[in-house]
N, C-alpha and C positions, 0 to 999 in steps of 0.2 A: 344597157345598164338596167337590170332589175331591182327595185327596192322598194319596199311595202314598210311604212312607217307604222309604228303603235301610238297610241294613245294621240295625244295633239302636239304631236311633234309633225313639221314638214324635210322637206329637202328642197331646195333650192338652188335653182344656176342661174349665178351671173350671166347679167344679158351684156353685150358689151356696150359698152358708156357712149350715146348719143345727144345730142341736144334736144332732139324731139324726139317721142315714142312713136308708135305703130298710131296712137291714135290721136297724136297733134297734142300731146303736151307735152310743155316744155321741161326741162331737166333739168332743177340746179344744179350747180359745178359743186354747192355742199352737199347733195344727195348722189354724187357719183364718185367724189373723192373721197367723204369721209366715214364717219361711222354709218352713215346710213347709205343701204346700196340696194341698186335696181336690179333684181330677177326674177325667174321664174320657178313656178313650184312646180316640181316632175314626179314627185311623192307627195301624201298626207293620209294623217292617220284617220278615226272615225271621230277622235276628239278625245274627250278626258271629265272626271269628276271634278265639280268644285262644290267643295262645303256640303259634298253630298247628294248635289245635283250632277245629271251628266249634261254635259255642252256639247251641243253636234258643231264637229267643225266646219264653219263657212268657208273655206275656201278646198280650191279644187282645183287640182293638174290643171295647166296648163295659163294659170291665173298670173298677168303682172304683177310683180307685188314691189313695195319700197318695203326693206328689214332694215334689221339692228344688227348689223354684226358685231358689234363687242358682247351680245347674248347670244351666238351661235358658233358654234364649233367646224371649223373647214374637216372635209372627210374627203376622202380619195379612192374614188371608186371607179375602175377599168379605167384608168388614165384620166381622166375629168375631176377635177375639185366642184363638190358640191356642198353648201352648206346646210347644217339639221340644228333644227331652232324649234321653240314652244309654238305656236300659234300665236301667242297672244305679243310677240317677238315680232310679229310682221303690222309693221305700222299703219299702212295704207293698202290696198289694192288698185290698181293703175284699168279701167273701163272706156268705154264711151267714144265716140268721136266729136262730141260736142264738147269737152272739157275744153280747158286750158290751164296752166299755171302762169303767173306772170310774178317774176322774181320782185323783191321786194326792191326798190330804188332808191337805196339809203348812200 
């Protein structure tokens, strides 16, 4: 699958739903079931104007990210659902091996 995004839109795959990541953080069960979902970016563009300025996109192939899918569009490309969303649509980027998340205990 070849795709080159324009402006600061990405593409993104679904990683599938784990309790921990690659790098020892944890996973809410509300960041894998609900609007907000864990994957990865396999496209991005160069970025985009705002107010007249151009913003270089921070993020890059191959980056974990948590997004918003109720802002991004499912697309279907060589049998793979990916989704293509703004930049500014992807909440977090997922780093580190020192992090952790630890759910809230209400």
């Amino acid at each position: 699958m070849k795709l080159k995004m324009r402006n600061g839109n990405v593409a993104i795959e679904l990683v599938a739903p784990n309790d921990k990541s690659r790098g020892g953080i944890y996973i809410p069960t509300t960041v894998r079931q609900g609007i907000l979902q864990l994957g990865k970016i396999i496209a991005a563009g160069k970025g985009e104007l705002v107010q007249g300025q151009f913003v270089e996109m921070d993020l890059n192939v191959g980056d974990e990210v948590v997004f918003d899918t109720s802002h991004s569009e499912p697309l279907v490309v060589d049998g793979n659902t990916v989704y293509v969303c703004n930049m500014v649509d992807v909440v977090a980027t997922i780093s580190g091996k020192h992090l952790s998340v630890v759910p809230d205990s209400k």
